[in-house]
DRENDO-1510 file (C-alpha; in Angstrom, 1 decimal, always signed):
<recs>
REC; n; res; u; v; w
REC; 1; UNK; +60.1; -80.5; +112.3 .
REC; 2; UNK; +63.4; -79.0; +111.4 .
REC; 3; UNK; +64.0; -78.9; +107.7 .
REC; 4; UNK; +67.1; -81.1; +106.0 .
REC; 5; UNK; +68.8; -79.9; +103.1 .
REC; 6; UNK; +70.5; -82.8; +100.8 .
REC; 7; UNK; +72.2; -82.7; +97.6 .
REC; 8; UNK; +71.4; -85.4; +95.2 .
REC; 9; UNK; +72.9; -87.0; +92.0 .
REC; 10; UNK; +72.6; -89.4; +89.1 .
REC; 11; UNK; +69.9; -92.2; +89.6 .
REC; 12; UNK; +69.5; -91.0; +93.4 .
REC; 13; UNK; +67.0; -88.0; +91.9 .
REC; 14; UNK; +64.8; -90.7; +89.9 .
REC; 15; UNK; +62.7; -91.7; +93.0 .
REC; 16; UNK; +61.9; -87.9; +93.5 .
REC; 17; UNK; +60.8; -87.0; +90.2 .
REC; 18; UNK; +56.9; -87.2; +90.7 .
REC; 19; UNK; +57.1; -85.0; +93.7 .
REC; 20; UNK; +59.8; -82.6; +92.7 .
REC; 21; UNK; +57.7; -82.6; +89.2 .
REC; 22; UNK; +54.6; -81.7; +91.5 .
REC; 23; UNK; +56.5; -78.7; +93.3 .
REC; 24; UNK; +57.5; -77.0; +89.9 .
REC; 25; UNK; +54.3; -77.1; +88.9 .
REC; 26; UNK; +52.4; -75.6; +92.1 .
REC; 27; UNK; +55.2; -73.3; +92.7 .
REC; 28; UNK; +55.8; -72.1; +89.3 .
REC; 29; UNK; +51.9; -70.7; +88.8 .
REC; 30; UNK; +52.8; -68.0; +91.3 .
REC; 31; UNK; +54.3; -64.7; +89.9 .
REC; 32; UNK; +56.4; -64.1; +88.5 .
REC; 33; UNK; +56.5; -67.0; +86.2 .
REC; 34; UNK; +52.8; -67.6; +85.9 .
REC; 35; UNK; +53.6; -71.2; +84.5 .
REC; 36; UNK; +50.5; -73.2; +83.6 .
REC; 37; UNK; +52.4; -76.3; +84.0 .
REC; 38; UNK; +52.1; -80.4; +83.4 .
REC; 39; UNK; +53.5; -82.3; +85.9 .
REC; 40; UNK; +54.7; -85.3; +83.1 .
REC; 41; UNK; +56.3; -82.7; +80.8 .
REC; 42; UNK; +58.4; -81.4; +84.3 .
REC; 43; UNK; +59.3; -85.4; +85.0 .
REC; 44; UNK; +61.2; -85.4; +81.8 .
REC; 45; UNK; +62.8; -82.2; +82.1 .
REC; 46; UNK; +63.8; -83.2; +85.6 .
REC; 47; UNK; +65.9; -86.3; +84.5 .
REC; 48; UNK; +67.7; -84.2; +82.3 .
REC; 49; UNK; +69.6; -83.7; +86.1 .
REC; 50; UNK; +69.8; -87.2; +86.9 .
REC; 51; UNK; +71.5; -88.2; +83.3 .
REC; 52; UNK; +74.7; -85.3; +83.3 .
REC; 53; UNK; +77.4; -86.4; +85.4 .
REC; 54; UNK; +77.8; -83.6; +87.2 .
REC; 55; UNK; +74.6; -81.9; +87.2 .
REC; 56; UNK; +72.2; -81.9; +91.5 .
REC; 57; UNK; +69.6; -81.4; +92.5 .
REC; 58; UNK; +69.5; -79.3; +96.0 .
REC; 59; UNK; +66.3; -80.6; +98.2 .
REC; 60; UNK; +65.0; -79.1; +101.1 .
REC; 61; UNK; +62.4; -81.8; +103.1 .
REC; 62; UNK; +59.8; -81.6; +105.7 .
REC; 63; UNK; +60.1; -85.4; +107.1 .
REC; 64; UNK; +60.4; -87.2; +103.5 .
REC; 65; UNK; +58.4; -84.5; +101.8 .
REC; 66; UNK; +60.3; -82.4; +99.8 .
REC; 67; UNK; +58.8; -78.7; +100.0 .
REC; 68; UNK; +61.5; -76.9; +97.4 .
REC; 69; UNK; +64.2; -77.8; +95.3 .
REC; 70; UNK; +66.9; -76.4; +93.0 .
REC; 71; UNK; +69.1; -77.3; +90.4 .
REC; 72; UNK; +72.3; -76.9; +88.7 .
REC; 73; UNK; +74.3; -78.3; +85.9 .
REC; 74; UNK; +77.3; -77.2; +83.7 .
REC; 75; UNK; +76.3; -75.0; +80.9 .
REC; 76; UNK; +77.5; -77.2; +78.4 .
REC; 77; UNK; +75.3; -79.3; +79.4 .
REC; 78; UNK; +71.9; -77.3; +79.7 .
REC; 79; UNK; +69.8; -76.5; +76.8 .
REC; 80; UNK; +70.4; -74.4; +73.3 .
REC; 81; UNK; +68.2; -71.7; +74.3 .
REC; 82; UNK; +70.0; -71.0; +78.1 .
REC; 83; UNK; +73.4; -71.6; +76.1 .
REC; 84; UNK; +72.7; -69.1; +73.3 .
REC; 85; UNK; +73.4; -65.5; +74.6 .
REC; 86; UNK; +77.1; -66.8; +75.8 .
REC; 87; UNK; +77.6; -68.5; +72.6 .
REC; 88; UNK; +76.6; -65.3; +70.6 .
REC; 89; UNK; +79.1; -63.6; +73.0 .
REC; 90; UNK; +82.2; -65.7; +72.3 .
REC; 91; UNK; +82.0; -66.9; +76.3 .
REC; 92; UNK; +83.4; -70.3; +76.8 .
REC; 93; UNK; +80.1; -72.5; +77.9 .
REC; 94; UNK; +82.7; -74.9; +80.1 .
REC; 95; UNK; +83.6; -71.7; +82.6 .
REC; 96; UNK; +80.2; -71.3; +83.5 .
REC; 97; UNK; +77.6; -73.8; +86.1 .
REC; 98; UNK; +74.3; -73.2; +85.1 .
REC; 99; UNK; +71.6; -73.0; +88.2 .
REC; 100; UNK; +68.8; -73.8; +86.4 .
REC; 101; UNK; +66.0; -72.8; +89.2 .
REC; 102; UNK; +65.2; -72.8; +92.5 .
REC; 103; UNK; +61.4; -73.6; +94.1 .
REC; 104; UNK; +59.7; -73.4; +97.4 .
REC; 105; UNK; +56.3; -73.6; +99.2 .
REC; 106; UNK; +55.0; -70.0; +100.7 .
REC; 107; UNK; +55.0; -71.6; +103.8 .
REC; 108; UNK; +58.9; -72.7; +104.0 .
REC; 109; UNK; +60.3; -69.1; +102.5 .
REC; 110; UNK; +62.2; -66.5; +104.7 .
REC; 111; UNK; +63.7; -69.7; +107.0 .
REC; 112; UNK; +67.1; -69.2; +105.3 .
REC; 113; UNK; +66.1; -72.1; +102.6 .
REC; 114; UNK; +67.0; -69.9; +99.5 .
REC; 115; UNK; +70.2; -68.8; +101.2 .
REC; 116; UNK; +71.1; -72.8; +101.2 .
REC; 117; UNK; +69.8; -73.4; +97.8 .
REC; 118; UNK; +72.6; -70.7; +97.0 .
REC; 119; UNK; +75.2; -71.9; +99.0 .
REC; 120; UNK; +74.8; -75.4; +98.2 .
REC; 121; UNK; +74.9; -75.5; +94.5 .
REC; 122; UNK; +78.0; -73.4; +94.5 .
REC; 123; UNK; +79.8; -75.7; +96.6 .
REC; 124; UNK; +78.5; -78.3; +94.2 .
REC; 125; UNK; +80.1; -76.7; +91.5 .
REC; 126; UNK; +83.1; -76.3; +92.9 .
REC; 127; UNK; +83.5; -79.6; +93.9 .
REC; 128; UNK; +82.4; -81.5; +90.0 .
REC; 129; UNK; +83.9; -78.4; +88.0 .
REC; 130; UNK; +86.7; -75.7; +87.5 .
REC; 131; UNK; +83.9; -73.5; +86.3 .
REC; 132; UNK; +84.9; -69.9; +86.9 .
REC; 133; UNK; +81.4; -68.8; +87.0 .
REC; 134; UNK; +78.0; -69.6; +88.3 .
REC; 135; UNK; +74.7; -67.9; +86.2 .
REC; 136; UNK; +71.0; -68.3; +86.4 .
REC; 137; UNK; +68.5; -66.6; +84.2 .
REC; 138; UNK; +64.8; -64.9; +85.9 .
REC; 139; UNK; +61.9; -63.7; +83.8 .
REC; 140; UNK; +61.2; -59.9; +83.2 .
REC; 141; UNK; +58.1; -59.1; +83.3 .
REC; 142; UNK; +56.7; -55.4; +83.0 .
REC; 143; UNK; +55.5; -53.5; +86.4 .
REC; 144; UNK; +52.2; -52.7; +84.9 .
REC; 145; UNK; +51.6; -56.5; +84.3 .
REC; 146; UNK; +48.2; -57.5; +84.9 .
REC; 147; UNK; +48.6; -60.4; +87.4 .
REC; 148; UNK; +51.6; -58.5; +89.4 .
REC; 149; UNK; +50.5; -59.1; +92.8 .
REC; 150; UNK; +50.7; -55.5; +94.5 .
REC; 151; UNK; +53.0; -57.2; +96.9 .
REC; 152; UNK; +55.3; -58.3; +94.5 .
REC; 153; UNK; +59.2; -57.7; +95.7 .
REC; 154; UNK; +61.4; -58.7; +93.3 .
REC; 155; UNK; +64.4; -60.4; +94.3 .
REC; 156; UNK; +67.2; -58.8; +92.8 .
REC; 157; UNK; +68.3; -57.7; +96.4 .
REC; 158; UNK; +68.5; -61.0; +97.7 .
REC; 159; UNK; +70.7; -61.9; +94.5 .
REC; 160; UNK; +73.1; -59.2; +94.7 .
REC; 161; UNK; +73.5; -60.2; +98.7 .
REC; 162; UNK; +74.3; -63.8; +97.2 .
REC; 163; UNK; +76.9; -62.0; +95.4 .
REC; 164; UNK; +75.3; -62.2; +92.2 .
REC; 165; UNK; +75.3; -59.4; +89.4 .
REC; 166; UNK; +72.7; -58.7; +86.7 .
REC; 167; UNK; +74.2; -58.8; +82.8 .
REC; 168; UNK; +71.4; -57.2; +80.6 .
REC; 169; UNK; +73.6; -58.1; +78.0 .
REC; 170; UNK; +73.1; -61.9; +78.5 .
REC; 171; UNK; +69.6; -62.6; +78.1 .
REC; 172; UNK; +68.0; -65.9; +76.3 .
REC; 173; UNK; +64.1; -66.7; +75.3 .
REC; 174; UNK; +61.8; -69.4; +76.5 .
REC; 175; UNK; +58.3; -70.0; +76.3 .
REC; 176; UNK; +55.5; -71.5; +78.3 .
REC; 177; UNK; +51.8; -71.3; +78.8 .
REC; 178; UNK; +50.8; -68.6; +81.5 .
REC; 179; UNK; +47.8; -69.0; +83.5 .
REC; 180; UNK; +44.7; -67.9; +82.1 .
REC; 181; UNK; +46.1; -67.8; +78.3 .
REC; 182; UNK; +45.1; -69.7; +75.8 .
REC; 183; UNK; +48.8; -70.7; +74.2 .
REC; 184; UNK; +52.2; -70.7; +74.7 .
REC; 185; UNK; +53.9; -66.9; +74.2 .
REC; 186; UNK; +58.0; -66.1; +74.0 .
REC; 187; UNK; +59.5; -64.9; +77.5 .
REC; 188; UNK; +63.1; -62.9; +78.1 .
REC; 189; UNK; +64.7; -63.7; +80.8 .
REC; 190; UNK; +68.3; -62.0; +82.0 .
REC; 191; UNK; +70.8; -63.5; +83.4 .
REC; 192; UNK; +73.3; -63.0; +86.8 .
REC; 193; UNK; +76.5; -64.2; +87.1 .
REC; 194; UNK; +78.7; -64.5; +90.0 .
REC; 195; UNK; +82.3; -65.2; +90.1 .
REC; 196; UNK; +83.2; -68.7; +91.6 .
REC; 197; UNK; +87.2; -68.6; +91.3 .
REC; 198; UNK; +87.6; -64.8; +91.6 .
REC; 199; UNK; +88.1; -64.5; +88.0 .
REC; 200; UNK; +86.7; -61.2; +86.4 .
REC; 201; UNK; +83.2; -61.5; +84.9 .
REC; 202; UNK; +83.3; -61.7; +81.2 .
</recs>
Protein backbone atom coordinates (compact mmCIF):
# COMPACT_ATOMS: atom_id res chain seq x y z
CA UNK A 1 0.00 0.00 0.00
CA UNK A 2 1.40 3.25 -1.06
CA UNK A 3 2.22 5.50 1.81
CA UNK A 4 0.18 9.08 2.36
CA UNK A 5 1.84 11.97 3.76
CA UNK A 6 -0.66 14.59 5.55
CA UNK A 7 -0.02 17.64 7.56
CA UNK A 8 -2.04 18.08 10.56
CA UNK A 9 -3.10 20.92 12.95
CA UNK A 10 -4.76 22.08 16.11
CA UNK A 11 -7.38 19.58 17.58
CA UNK A 12 -7.03 17.37 14.21
CA UNK A 13 -3.61 15.86 16.04
CA UNK A 14 -5.67 14.90 19.38
CA UNK A 15 -7.10 11.58 17.86
CA UNK A 16 -3.44 10.54 16.96
CA UNK A 17 -1.81 11.13 20.13
CA UNK A 18 -1.81 7.45 21.49
CA UNK A 19 -0.36 6.10 18.41
CA UNK A 20 2.04 8.98 17.48
CA UNK A 21 2.95 8.67 21.48
CA UNK A 22 3.54 4.83 20.70
CA UNK A 23 5.92 5.62 17.62
CA UNK A 24 8.28 8.00 19.71
CA UNK A 25 8.64 5.61 22.09
CA UNK A 26 9.49 2.45 19.82
CA UNK A 27 11.40 4.57 17.55
CA UNK A 28 13.29 6.60 19.95
CA UNK A 29 15.03 3.40 21.84
CA UNK A 30 17.04 2.90 18.67
CA UNK A 31 20.44 4.77 18.50
CA UNK A 32 21.19 7.30 18.62
CA UNK A 33 18.84 8.50 21.22
CA UNK A 34 18.59 5.39 23.28
CA UNK A 35 15.33 6.90 24.82
CA UNK A 36 13.82 4.60 27.50
CA UNK A 37 10.54 6.28 27.01
CA UNK A 38 6.68 6.38 28.53
CA UNK A 39 4.19 6.57 26.18
CA UNK A 40 1.81 8.97 28.65
CA UNK A 41 4.65 11.38 29.32
CA UNK A 42 5.06 11.51 25.07
CA UNK A 43 0.95 12.17 24.87
CA UNK A 44 1.43 15.33 26.85
CA UNK A 45 4.40 16.51 25.06
CA UNK A 46 2.61 15.75 21.88
CA UNK A 47 -0.36 18.23 22.49
CA UNK A 48 2.02 20.79 23.06
CA UNK A 49 1.56 20.70 18.88
CA UNK A 50 -2.02 20.60 18.88
CA UNK A 51 -2.33 23.85 21.38
CA UNK A 52 0.24 26.51 19.25
CA UNK A 53 -1.46 27.95 16.43
CA UNK A 54 0.87 27.43 14.09
CA UNK A 55 2.79 24.51 15.17
CA UNK A 56 2.05 20.46 12.62
CA UNK A 57 2.57 17.62 12.87
CA UNK A 58 3.82 15.82 9.49
CA UNK A 59 2.31 12.00 9.27
CA UNK A 60 3.29 9.45 7.04
CA UNK A 61 0.47 6.36 7.11
CA UNK A 62 0.35 2.81 6.12
CA UNK A 63 -3.74 2.49 5.55
CA UNK A 64 -4.76 4.52 8.93
CA UNK A 65 -1.61 3.52 10.68
CA UNK A 66 0.71 5.98 11.08
CA UNK A 67 4.40 4.46 10.81
CA UNK A 68 6.45 8.00 11.43
CA UNK A 69 5.87 11.41 12.17
CA UNK A 70 7.50 14.86 12.51
CA UNK A 71 7.03 18.00 13.94
CA UNK A 72 7.49 21.70 13.89
CA UNK A 73 6.61 24.78 15.69
CA UNK A 74 7.90 28.39 15.92
CA UNK A 75 10.63 28.79 18.27
CA UNK A 76 8.96 31.09 20.39
CA UNK A 77 6.90 28.71 21.02
CA UNK A 78 9.05 25.50 21.91
CA UNK A 79 10.55 24.96 25.17
CA UNK A 80 13.30 27.13 27.45
CA UNK A 81 15.84 24.62 27.03
CA UNK A 82 15.66 24.40 22.75
CA UNK A 83 15.19 28.33 23.04
CA UNK A 84 18.31 28.97 25.18
CA UNK A 85 21.45 28.85 22.97
CA UNK A 86 19.65 31.60 20.48
CA UNK A 87 18.68 33.54 23.40
CA UNK A 88 22.23 33.49 24.94
CA UNK A 89 23.22 34.56 21.35
CA UNK A 90 21.13 37.73 20.93
CA UNK A 91 19.10 35.73 17.87
CA UNK A 92 15.55 36.83 17.54
CA UNK A 93 13.42 33.48 18.60
CA UNK A 94 10.42 34.78 16.06
CA UNK A 95 13.02 34.34 12.73
CA UNK A 96 13.48 30.90 13.47
CA UNK A 97 10.67 27.47 12.99
CA UNK A 98 11.73 24.95 15.22
CA UNK A 99 11.49 21.09 13.74
CA UNK A 100 11.22 19.50 16.81
CA UNK A 101 11.81 15.75 15.44
CA UNK A 102 11.24 13.50 12.96
CA UNK A 103 10.40 9.42 13.56
CA UNK A 104 10.03 6.36 11.46
CA UNK A 105 9.70 2.52 11.56
CA UNK A 106 13.03 0.56 10.07
CA UNK A 107 10.83 -0.88 7.77
CA UNK A 108 9.42 2.53 6.00
CA UNK A 109 13.15 4.34 5.86
CA UNK A 110 15.01 4.87 2.51
CA UNK A 111 11.31 5.29 0.50
CA UNK A 112 11.95 9.08 0.31
CA UNK A 113 9.72 9.53 3.71
CA UNK A 114 12.46 11.67 5.54
CA UNK A 115 12.98 13.72 2.36
CA UNK A 116 8.94 14.58 2.80
CA UNK A 117 9.24 15.12 6.44
CA UNK A 118 11.83 17.79 5.25
CA UNK A 119 10.01 19.20 2.63
CA UNK A 120 6.77 19.41 4.26
CA UNK A 121 7.50 21.18 7.43
CA UNK A 122 9.26 23.84 5.51
CA UNK A 123 6.42 24.52 3.33
CA UNK A 124 4.50 24.56 6.58
CA UNK A 125 6.52 27.20 7.78
CA UNK A 126 6.38 29.24 5.18
CA UNK A 127 2.98 29.18 4.84
CA UNK A 128 1.95 30.12 9.12
CA UNK A 129 5.34 32.27 9.42
CA UNK A 130 7.86 34.88 7.94
CA UNK A 131 10.41 32.94 9.86
CA UNK A 132 13.73 33.39 8.05
CA UNK A 133 15.11 30.20 9.40
CA UNK A 134 14.30 26.64 10.02
CA UNK A 135 16.63 24.63 12.91
CA UNK A 136 16.43 21.28 14.60
CA UNK A 137 18.73 20.08 17.23
CA UNK A 138 20.34 15.92 17.18
CA UNK A 139 22.11 14.36 20.01
CA UNK A 140 26.04 13.85 20.07
CA UNK A 141 27.03 10.98 21.17
CA UNK A 142 30.82 9.81 21.24
CA UNK A 143 32.08 7.14 18.47
CA UNK A 144 33.34 4.90 21.13
CA UNK A 145 29.88 4.75 22.80
CA UNK A 146 29.04 1.51 24.07
CA UNK A 147 25.57 0.77 22.31
CA UNK A 148 26.87 2.44 18.78
CA UNK A 149 25.65 -0.08 16.53
CA UNK A 150 28.78 -0.84 14.16
CA UNK A 151 26.43 0.17 11.44
CA UNK A 152 25.72 3.30 12.73
CA UNK A 153 25.77 6.12 9.70
CA UNK A 154 25.12 9.29 10.94
CA UNK A 155 22.99 11.54 9.07
CA UNK A 156 24.69 14.63 8.72
CA UNK A 157 24.91 13.89 4.95
CA UNK A 158 21.41 13.53 4.44
CA UNK A 159 21.06 17.06 6.31
CA UNK A 160 23.42 18.98 4.44
CA UNK A 161 21.60 17.50 1.01
CA UNK A 162 18.38 19.04 2.72
CA UNK A 163 20.26 22.08 2.74
CA UNK A 164 20.91 22.15 6.28
CA UNK A 165 24.14 23.40 8.02
CA UNK A 166 25.61 22.33 11.39
CA UNK A 167 26.26 25.47 14.16
CA UNK A 168 28.44 24.02 16.98
CA UNK A 169 27.93 27.13 18.34
CA UNK A 170 24.18 26.61 19.01
CA UNK A 171 23.80 23.77 21.11
CA UNK A 172 21.14 23.23 24.10
CA UNK A 173 20.81 20.37 26.99
CA UNK A 174 18.15 17.82 27.58
CA UNK A 175 17.88 14.86 29.52
CA UNK A 176 16.14 11.50 29.41
CA UNK A 177 16.60 7.97 30.68
CA UNK A 178 18.70 5.76 28.15
CA UNK A 179 18.05 2.16 27.92
CA UNK A 180 19.65 0.05 30.31
CA UNK A 181 20.49 3.09 32.95
CA UNK A 182 19.22 3.45 35.96
CA UNK A 183 18.35 7.47 35.87
CA UNK A 184 17.99 10.16 33.82
CA UNK A 185 21.60 11.83 32.72
CA UNK A 186 22.18 15.52 30.73
CA UNK A 187 22.45 15.20 26.78
CA UNK A 188 24.02 17.97 24.17
CA UNK A 189 22.56 18.19 21.25
CA UNK A 190 23.72 20.71 18.21
CA UNK A 191 21.77 22.39 16.22
CA UNK A 192 21.33 22.93 12.01
CA UNK A 193 19.92 25.70 10.56
CA UNK A 194 18.86 26.26 7.12
CA UNK A 195 17.82 29.48 5.45
CA UNK A 196 14.09 29.64 4.60
CA UNK A 197 13.97 33.37 2.93
CA UNK A 198 17.55 33.40 1.66
CA UNK A 199 18.50 35.52 4.45
CA UNK A 200 22.18 34.91 5.77
CA UNK A 201 22.45 32.49 8.73
CA UNK A 202 23.08 34.38 11.85
Amino acid sequence: MAIRIATLTGQAILPLLPALARLRVDVFREWPYLYDGDAQYESGYLRTYAKSPRAAIVIALDGEQPVGASTCLPLTDASASVQAPFRERGLDLARFCYFGESVLLAAYRGQGIGVAFFSEREAHARRVSDCDFCCFCAVLRPDEHPARPPDAVPLDAFWRKRGYTLRPDLACAMSWKDVGEPAETTKTLRFWVKSLSGAVLP
